[in-house]
N, C-alpha and C positions, 0 to 999 in steps of 0.2 A: 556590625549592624546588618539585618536581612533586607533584603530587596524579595520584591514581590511581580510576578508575573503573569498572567493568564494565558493557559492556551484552552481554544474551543475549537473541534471536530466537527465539519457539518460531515451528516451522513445523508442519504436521502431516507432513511429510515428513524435512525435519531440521530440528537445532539448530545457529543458530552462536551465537558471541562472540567479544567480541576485549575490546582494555583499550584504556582511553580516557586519555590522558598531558595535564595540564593544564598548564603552566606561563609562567604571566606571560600573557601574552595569545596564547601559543600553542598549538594543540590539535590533537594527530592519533590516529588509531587502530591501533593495530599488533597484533600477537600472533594472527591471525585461527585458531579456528579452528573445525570441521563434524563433525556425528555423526549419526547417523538419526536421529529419533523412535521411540523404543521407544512401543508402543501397547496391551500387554499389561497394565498394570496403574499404578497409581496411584503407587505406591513403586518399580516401575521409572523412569520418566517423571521422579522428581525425584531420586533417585540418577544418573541419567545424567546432567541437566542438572548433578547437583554435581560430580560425575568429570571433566567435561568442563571444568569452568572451575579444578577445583584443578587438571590436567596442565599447561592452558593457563599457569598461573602459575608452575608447577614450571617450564616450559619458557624462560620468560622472565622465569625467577629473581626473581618479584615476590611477596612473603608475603604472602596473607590480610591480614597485621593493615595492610598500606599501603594499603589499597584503602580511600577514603572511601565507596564505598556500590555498588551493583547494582542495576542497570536491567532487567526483565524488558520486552521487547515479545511479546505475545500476542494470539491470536483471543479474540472473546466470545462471547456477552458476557462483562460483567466488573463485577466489585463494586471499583473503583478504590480506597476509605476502606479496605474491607477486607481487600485485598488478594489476592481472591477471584478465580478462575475458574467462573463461573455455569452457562457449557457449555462444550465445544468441541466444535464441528459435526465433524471431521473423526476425531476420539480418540475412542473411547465410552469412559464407564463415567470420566469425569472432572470431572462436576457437583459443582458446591462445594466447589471445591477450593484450599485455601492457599496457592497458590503462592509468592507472597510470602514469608511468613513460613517455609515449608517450606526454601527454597533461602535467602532472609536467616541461618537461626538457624542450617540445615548447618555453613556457610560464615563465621559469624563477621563475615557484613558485612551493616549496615543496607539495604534491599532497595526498590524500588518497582515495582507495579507498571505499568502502561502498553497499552494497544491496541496491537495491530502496526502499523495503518492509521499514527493517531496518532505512531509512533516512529518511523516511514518517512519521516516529513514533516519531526518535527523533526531526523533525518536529515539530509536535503536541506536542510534551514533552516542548520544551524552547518556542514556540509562538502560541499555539493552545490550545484546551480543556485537556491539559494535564501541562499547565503552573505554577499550585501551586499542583501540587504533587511531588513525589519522585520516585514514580514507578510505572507504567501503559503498560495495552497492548495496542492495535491497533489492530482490525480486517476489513480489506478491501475487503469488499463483491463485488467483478465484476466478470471477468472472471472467475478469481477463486475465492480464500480466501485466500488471504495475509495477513503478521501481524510482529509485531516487538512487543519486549519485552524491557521495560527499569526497570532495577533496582537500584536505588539509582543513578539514572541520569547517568547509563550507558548502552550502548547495552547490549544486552545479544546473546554474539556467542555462546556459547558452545564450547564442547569437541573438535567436528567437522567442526564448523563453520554453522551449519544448526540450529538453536535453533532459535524456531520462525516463523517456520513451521506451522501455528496452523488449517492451510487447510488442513494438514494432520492426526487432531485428528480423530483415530476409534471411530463414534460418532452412526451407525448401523453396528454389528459386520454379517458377511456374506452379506453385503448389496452392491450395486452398483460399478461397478470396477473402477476403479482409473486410470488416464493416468501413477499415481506413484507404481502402482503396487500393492496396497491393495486395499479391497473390505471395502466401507461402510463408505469414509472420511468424514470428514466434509464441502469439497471443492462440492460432489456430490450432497449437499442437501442444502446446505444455499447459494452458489454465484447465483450472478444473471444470469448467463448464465445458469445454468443446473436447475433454478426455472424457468424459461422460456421455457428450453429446453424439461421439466417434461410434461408443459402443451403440449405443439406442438406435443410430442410423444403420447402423452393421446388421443388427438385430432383425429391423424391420424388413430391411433386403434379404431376410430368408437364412443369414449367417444361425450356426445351430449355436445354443451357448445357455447357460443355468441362469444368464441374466434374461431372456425372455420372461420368465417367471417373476422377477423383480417386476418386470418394464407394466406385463400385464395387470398386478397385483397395486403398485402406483401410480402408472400413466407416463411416470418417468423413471431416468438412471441419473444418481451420482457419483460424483469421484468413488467416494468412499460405498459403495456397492461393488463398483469395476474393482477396487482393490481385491474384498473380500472375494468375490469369485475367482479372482486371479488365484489368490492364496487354496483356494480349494483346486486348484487344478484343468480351470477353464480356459481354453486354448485363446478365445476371441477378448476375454478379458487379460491374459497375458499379454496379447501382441498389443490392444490398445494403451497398456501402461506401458511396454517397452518402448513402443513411439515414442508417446509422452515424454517420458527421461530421456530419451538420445538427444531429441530436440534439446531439450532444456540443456542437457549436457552440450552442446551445439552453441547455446546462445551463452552460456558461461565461460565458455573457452575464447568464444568473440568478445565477450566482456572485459575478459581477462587481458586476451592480448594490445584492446584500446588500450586500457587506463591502469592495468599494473596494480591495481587496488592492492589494499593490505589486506580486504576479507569481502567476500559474497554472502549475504542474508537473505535468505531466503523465510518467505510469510507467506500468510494467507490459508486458505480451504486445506488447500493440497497438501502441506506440511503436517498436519494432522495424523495423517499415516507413519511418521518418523521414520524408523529404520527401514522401512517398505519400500520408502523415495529416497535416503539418503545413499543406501549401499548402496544401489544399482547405480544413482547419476553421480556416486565417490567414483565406479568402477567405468564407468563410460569415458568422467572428466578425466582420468588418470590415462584411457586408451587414445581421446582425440587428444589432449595438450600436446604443444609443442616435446622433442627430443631434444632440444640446443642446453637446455637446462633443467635443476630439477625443483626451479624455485616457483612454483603454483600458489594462487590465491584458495586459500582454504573456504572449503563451504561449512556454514555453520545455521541453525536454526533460528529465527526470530525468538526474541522470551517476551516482549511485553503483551503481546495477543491484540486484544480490539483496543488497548487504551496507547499503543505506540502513536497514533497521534495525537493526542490530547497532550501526553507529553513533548511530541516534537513540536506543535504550535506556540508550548510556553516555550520550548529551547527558542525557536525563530523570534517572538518578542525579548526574549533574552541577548541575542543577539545582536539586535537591531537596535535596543535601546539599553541594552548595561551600563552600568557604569564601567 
């Protein structure tokens, strides 16, 4: 007999979801579907999220009352027991907010909530590059550097609820300040917005480089500009991607030596480049790891893309309410 589960993705840009189909030891996601972020108000924002998941049901003929529960993946912070939205950085005017139990009581089905980071990961854990291990990270190089921790096929909260933070490893100690208040994270020198941001600033200080011609011609530089000039031979576009990877390769090897995981996932923007990013931080992680041993967590690429949480928020109502 299937069992049935929802997960939904807030983005500050849009929402998805899809339905999670359990049966016997097999598990896929289908139904997918996408709608903006309304950002107007509070009772917008969770009527939309419910309109979008009862159509999604209507459309594939699944009622409310089969769904054994719903997985909400969100930004925080987050009151996880309470099933609270504490802020959202990109939504105003959404502090302390029920998410949970808003979209659960709508909807008729028991609800959890979940981090985006966190739902991304276990995502990739049950249906992505993370599906025959037992315990792996996730780092998602964009904005910033998000990440989730699974251990023995469980999140990993912490004490606090914060574990998994991994944009916040001190990865240059005295180094570049932090929107979070320390100097020198690892969010400063490996996401694709501040290896971009690296060059632009370089640029404007009079650094000579093929990228001024970008920077003048858009107004801005991305990752994937600094790649391409790198690859043409651009001196200031080389050393801004070399950073980038040492660091990253820096905060992998610290990753590595906590929690011994079975595999590193890496996501987001920055991935996009593949073999561009993977050789140089194989060849970096291979020069900082340890010499005691030759047993290293392997880096491997994310595969689900933008829907790795849509499916890890069904995994998390999966979890939480399986049979």
């Amino acid at each position: 007999m299937s069992e049935y589960y929802i997960g939904v993705d807030l983005g500050g840009t849009y929402t998805k979801a899809g339905i999670l189909r359990v049966e016997n030891s097999s598990m896929d996601v289908y139904g997918f579907s996408e709608a903006p972020t309304p950002t107007d108000s509070r009772d917008m924002l969770i009527d939309s999220i419910v309109e979008a998941v009862r159509k999604m049901l209507e459309e594939n003929d699944l009622p409310a009352s089969a769904c054994r529960g719903l997985g909400i993946g969100a930004p925080g912070p987050l009151n996880r027991a309470r099933g609270m939205i504490l802020h959202l950085p990109n939504i105003p005017g959404m502090s302390n907010l029920p998410l949970r139990d808003r979209i659960g009581d709508a909807l008729g089905i028991p609800a959890v909530l979940e981090n985006d980071a966190n739902a991304a990961a276990m995502g990739e854990y049950l249906f992505g590059a993370g599906r025959d291990v037992q315990s792996m990270i996730m780092l998602t190089l964009g904005t910033g550097v998000g990440g989730g921790i699974i251990v023995d096929g469980q999140i990993l909260h912490g004490a606090h609820d914060i574990a998994g933070e991994v944009g916040h490893i001190i990865v240059q100690p005295g180094g570049r300040l932090c929107n979070c208040g320390q100097h020198g994270c690892l969010e400063q020198y490996a996401s694709a917005t501040f290896l971009a941001k690296h060059a632009a600033d370089e640029v404007r200080a009079g650094r000579k480089s093929i990228l001024a011609k970008t920077l003048k011609k858009k107004g801005s530089i991305d990752a994937a500009d600094v790649n391409e000039a790198r690859k043409a031979g651009d001196a200031l576009a080389a050393e801004a991607w070399d950073t980038a990877v040492h660091h990253l390769a820096i905060g992998c090897v610290t990753l590595e030596r906590m929690l011994d995981c079975e595999l590193i996932v890496l996501a987001g923007g920055l991935v996009n480049a593949g073999a561009d990013l993977l050789d140089p931080l194989q060849a970096y992680y291979r020069e900082l790891d340890w010499k005691l041993s030759e047993q290293m967590s392997p880096l491997a690429i994310a595969t689900l893309g933008s829907r790795a949480g849509v499916h890890g928020a069904a995994g998390v109502a999966w979890q939480a309410f399986g049979s």
